[in-house]
Residue frames as qw, qx, qy, qz and C-alpha x, y, z in Angstrom:
[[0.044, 0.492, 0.028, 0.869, 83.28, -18.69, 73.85],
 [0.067, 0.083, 0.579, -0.808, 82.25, -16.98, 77.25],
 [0.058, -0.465, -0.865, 0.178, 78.38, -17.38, 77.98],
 [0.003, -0.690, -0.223, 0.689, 78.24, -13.71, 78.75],
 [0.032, -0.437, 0.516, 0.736, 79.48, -13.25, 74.64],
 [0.676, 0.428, 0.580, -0.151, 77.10, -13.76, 71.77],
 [0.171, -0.115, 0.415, 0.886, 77.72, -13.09, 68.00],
 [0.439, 0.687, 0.407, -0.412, 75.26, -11.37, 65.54],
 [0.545, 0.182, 0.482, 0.661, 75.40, -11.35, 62.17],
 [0.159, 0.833, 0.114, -0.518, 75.08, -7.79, 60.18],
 [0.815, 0.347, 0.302, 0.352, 75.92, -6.48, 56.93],
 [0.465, -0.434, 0.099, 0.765, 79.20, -4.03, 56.41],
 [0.245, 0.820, 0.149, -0.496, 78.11, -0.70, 55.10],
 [0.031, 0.781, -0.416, -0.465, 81.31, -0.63, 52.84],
 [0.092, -0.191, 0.939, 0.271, 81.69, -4.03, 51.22],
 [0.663, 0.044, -0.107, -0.740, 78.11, -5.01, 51.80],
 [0.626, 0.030, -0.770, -0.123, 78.86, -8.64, 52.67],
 [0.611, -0.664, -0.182, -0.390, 77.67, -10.13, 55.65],
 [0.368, 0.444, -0.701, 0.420, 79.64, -10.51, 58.85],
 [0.568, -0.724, -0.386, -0.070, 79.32, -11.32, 62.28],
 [0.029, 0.537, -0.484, 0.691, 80.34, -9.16, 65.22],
 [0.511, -0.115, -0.671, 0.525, 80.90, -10.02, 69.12],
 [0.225, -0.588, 0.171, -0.757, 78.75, -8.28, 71.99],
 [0.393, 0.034, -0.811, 0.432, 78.64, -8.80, 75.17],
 [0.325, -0.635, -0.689, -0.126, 75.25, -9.32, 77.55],
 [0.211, -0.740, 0.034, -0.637, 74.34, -6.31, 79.14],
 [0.785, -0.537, -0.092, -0.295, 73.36, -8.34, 82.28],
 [0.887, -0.025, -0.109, 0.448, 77.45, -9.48, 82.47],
 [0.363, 0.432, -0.305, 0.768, 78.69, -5.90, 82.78],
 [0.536, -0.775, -0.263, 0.204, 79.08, -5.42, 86.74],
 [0.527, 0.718, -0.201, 0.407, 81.11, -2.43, 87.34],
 [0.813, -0.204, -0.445, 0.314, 84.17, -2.49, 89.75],
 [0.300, -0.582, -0.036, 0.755, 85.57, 0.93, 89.86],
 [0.396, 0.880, 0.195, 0.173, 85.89, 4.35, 87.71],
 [0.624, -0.122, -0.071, 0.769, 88.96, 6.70, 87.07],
 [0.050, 0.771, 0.360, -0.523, 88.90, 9.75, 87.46],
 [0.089, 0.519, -0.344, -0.778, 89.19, 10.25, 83.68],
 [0.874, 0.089, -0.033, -0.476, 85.72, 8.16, 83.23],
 [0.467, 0.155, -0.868, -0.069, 87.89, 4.55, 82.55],
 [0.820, -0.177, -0.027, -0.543, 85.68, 1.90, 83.59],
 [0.079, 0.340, -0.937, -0.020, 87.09, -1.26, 85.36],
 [0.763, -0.115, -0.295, -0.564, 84.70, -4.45, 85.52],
 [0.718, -0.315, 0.518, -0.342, 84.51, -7.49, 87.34],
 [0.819, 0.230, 0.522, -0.057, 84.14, -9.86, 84.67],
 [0.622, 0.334, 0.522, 0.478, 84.60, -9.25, 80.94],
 [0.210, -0.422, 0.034, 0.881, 85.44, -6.07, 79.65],
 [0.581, 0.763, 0.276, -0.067, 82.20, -4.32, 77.17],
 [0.170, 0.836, -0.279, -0.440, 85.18, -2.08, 76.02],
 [0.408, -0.292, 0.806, 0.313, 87.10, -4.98, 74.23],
 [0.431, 0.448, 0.783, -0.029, 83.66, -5.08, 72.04],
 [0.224, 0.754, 0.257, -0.561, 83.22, -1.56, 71.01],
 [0.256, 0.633, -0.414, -0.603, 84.81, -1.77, 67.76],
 [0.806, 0.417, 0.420, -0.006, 83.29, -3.88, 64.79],
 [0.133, -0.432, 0.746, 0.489, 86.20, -5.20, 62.12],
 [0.778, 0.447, -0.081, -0.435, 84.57, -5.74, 58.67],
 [0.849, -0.164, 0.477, 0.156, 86.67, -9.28, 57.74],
 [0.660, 0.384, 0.427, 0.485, 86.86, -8.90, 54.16],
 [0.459, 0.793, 0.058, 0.397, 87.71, -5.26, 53.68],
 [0.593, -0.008, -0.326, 0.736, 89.12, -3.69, 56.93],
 [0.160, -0.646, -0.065, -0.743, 86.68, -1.20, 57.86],
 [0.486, -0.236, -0.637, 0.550, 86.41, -0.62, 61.37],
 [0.184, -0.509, 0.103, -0.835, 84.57, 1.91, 63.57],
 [0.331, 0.026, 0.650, -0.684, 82.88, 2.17, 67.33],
 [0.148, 0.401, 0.888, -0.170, 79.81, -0.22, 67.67],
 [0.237, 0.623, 0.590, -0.456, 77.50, 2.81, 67.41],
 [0.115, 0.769, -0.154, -0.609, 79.16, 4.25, 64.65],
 [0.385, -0.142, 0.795, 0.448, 79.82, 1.57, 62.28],
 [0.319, 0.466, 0.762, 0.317, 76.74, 1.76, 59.96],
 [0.052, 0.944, 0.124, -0.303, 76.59, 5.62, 59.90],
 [0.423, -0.185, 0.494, 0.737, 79.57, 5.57, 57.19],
 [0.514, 0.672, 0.073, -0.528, 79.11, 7.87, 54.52],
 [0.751, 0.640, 0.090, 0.137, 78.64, 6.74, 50.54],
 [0.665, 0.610, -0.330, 0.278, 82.47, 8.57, 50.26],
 [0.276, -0.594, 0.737, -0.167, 84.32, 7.68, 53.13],
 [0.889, 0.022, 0.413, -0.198, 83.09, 4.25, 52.32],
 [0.688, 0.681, -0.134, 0.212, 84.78, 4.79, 48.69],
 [0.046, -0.837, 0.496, -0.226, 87.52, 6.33, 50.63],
 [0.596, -0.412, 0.689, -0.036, 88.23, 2.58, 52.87],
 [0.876, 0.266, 0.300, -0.267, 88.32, 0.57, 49.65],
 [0.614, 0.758, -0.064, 0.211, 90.57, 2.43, 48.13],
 [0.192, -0.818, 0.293, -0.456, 92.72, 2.66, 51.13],
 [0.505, -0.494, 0.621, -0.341, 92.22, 0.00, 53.07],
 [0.879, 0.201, 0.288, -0.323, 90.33, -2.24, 51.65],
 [0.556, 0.748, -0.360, -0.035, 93.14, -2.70, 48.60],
 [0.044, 0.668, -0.594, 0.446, 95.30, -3.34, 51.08],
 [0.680, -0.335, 0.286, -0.586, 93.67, -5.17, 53.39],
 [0.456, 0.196, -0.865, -0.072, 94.35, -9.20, 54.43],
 [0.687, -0.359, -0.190, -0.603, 91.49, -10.63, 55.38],
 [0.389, 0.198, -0.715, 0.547, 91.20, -11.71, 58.92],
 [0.463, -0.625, -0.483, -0.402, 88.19, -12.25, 61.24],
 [0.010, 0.427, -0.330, 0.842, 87.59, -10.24, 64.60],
 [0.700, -0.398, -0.282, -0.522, 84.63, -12.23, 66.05],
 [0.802, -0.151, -0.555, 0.160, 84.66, -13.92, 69.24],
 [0.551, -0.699, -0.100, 0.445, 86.28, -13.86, 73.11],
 [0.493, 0.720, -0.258, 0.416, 88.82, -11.14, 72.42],
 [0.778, -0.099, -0.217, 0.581, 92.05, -10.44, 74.42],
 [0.117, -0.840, -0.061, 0.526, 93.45, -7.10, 75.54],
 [0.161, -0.489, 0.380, 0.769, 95.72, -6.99, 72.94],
 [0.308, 0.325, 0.745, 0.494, 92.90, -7.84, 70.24],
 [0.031, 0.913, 0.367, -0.173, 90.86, -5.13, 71.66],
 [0.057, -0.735, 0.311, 0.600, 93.93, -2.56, 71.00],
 [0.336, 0.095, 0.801, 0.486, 94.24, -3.94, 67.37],
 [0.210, 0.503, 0.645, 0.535, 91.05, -3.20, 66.57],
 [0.234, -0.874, -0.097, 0.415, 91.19, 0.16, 68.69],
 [0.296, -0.522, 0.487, 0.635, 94.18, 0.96, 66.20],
 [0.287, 0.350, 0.734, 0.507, 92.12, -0.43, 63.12],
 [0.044, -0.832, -0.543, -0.101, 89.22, 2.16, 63.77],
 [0.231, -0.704, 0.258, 0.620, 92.11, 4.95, 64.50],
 [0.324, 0.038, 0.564, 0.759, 93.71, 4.09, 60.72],
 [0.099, 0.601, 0.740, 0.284, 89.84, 4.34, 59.28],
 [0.185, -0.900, -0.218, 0.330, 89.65, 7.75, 60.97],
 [0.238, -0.403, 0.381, 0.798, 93.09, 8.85, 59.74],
 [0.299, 0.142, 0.687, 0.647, 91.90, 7.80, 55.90],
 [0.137, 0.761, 0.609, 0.178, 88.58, 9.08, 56.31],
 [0.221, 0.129, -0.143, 0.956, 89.90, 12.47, 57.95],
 [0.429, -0.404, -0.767, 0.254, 87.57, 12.70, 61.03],
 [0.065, -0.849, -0.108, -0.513, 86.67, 15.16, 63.27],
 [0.002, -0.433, 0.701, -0.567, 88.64, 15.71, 66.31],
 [0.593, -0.220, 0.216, -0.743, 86.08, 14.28, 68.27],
 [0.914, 0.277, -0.160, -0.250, 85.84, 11.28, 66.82],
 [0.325, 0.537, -0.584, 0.515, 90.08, 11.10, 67.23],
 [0.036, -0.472, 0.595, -0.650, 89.87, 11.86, 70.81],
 [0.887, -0.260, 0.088, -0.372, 86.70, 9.09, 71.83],
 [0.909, 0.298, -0.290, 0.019, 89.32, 6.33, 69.93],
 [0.422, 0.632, -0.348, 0.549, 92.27, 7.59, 71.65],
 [0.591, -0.570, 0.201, -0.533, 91.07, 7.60, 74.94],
 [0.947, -0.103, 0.117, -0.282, 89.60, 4.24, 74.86],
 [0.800, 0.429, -0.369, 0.202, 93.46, 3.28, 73.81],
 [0.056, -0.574, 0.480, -0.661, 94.93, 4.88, 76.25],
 [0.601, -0.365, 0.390, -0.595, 92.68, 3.38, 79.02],
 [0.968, 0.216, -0.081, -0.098, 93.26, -0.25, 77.31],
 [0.295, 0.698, -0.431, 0.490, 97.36, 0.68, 77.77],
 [0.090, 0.504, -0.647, 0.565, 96.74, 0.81, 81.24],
 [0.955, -0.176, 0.043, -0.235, 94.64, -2.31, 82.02],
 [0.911, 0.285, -0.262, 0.146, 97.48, -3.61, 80.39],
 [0.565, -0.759, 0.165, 0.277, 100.09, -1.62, 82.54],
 [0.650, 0.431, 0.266, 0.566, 101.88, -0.54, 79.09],
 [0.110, -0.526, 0.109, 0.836, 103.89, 3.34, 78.98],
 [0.013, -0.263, -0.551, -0.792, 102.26, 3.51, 75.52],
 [0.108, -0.725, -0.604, 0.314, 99.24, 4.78, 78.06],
 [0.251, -0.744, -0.041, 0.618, 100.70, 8.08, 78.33],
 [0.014, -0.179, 0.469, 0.865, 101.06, 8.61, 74.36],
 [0.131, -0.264, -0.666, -0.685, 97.68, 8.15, 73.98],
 [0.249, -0.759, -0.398, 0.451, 96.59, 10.36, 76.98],
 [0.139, -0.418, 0.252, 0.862, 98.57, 12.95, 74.87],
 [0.126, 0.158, 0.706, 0.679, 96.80, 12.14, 71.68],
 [0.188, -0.653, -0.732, -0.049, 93.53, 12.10, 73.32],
 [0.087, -0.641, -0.187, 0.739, 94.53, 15.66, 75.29],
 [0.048, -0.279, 0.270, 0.921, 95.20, 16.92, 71.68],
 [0.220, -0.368, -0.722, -0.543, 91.98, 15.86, 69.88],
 [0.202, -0.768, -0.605, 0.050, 89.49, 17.02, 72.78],
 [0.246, -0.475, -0.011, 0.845, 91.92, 20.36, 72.88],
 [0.169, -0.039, 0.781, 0.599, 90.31, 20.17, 69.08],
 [0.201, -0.526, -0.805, -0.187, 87.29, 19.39, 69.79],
 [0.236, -0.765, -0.441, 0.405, 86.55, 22.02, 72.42],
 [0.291, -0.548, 0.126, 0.774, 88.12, 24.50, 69.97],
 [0.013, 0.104, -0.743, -0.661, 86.94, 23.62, 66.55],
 [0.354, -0.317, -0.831, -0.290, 83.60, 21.87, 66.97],
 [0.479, -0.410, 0.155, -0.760, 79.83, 23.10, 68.65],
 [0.098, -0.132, -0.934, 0.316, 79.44, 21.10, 71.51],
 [0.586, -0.283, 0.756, -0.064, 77.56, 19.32, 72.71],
 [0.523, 0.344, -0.716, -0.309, 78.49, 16.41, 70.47],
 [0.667, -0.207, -0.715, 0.007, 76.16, 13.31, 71.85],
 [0.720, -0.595, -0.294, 0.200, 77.04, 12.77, 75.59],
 [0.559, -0.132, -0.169, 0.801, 80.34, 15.08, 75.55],
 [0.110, 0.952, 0.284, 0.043, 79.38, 18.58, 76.17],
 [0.331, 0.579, -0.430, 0.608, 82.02, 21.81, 76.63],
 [0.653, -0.652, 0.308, -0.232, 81.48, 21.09, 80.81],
 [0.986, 0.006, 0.128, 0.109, 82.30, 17.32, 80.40],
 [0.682, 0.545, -0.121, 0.473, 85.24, 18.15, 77.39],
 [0.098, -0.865, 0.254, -0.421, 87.15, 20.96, 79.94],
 [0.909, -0.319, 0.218, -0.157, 87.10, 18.36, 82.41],
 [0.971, 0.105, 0.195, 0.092, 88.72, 16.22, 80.47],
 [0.432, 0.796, -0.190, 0.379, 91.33, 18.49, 79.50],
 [0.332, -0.795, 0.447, -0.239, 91.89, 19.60, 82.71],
 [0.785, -0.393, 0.473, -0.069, 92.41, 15.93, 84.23],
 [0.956, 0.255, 0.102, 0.098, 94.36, 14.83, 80.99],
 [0.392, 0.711, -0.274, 0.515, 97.14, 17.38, 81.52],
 [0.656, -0.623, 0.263, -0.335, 96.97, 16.21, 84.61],
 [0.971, 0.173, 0.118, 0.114, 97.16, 12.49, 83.58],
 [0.713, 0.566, -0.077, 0.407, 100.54, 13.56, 81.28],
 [0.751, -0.145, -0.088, 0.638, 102.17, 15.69, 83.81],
 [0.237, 0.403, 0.274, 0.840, 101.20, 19.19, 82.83],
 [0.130, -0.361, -0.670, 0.635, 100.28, 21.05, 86.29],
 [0.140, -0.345, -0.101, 0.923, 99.95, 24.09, 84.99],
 [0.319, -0.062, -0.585, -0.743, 97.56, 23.58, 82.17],
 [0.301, -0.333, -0.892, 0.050, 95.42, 21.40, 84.34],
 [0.170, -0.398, -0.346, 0.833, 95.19, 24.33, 87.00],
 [0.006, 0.148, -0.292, -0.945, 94.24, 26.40, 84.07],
 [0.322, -0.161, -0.800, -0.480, 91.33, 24.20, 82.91],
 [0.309, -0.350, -0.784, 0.409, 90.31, 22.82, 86.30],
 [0.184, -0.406, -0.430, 0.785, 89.97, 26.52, 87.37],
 [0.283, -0.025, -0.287, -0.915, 88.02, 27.95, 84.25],
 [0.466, -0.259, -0.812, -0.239, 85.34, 24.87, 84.94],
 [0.389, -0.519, -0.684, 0.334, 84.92, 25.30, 88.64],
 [0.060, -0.264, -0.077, 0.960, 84.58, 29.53, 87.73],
 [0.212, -0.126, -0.501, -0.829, 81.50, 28.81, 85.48],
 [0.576, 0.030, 0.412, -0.706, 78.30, 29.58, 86.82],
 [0.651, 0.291, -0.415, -0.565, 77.03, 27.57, 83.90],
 [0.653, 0.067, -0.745, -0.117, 78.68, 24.45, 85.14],
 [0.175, -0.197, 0.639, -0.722, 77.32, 24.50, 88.50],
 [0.809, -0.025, 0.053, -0.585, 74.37, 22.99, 87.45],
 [0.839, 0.109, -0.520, 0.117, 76.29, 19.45, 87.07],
 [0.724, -0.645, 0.201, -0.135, 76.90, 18.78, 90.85],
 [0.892, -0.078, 0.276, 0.350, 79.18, 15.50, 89.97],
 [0.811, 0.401, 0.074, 0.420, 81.01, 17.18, 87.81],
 [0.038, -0.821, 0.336, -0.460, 82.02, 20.29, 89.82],
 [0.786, -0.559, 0.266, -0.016, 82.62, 17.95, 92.92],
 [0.938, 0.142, 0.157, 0.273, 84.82, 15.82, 90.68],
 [0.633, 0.599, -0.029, 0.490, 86.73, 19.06, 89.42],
 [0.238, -0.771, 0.443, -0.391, 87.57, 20.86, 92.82],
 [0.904, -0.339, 0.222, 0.134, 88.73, 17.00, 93.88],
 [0.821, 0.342, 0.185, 0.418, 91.00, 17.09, 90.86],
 [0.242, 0.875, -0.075, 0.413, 92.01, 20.58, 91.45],
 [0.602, -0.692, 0.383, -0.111, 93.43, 19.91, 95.01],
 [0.918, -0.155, 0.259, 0.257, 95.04, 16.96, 93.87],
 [0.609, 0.596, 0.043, 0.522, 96.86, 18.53, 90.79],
 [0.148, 0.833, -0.259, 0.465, 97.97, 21.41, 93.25],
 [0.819, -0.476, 0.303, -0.106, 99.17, 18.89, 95.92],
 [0.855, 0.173, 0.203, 0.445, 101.51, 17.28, 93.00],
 [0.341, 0.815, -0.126, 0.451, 103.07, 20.68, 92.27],
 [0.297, -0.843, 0.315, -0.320, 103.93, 21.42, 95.60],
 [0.812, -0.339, 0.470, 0.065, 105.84, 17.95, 95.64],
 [0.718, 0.645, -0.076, 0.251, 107.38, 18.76, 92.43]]
């Protein structure tokens, strides 16, 4: 295993047995670039290949920060679900892209069963998407859609801010994911309610970022 990778053992909220998970030294992520729908490219090893922890023996799965915040009945819920189901199979170690999308797609099921909140949907979805197109896969672009609909969800359904995503941040992201998919006119729509709020003038970066994205998105129409 890479130097930069270390394991730790822990114990899985839902089974309760002990496992180990894969993380990867702070001091080893150098970043290389950013998209302009936050995706993060590195030099070296990729943290994002890490962020989801795969219980072995039952099949639970969730984001790094979110794994041991299961509740008592969604926990019932993956046992009975997944866990039943479930052929045991261990997640530790170097991973590959395509082990990282696995267990991106394990921590998507665990959402479906547990019946999430958009939010939650649209972090998982992203981070698939943006794994897609390391890989240079067209399944990018269905899970740029999923992700448009779960933060359309999220900015409709749910009081922001939720952690790091406020409603500045979440618009954004609309805007530049109907971008992302091809949708000019929705982008325009977004782009232009963000860079009209007085409110989000206080984020500098993020208004710069949305009048870049607005020029570009009306530069692709006019070449439509």
């Amino acid at each position: 295993m890479n130097s930069a990778l270390y394991n730790k053992a822990i114990q899985c909220p839902v089974c309760q047995k002990q496992i180990e998970i894969t993380k990867l030294k702070a001091s080893a992520c150098k970043v290389a670039s950013r998209d302009t729908d936050f995706c993060v490219y590195y030099q070296d090893l990729n943290p994002m290949f890490y962020e989801v922890w795969v219980c072995e023996f039952c099949g639970y799965a969730a984001l790094s920060e979110k794994f041991e915040e299961i509740r008592e009945s969604d926990a019932g819920t993956i046992k009975d679900q997944i866990s039943t189901r479930w052929n045991k199979r261990g997640f530790a170690g170097e991973r590959n892209i395509d082990h990282a999308i696995e267990a991106f797609k394990l921590a998507l099921f665990n959402l479906q069963v547990r019946k999430a909140k958009p939010n939650e949907f649209a972090r998982v979805c992203l981070r698939i998407a943006w794994l897609y197109r390391i890989k240079k896969d067209e399944k990018e672009k269905d899970f740029l859609n999923f992700a448009l609909k779960y933060y359309r969800e999220t900015y409709e359904k749910e009081n922001l801010p939720i952690e790091k995503l406020d409603e500045f941040t979440c618009m954004y992201i609309i805007g530049e994911l109907n971008r992302r998919v091809g949708d000019y006119e929705e982008a325009v729509k977004w782009f232009s309610r963000l860079i009209g709020s007085q409110e989000a003038r206080k984020n500098a970066s993020l208004m710069d970022s949305a009048r870049e994205q607005f020029r570009l998105v009306k530069e692709q129409m006019e070449k439509r």
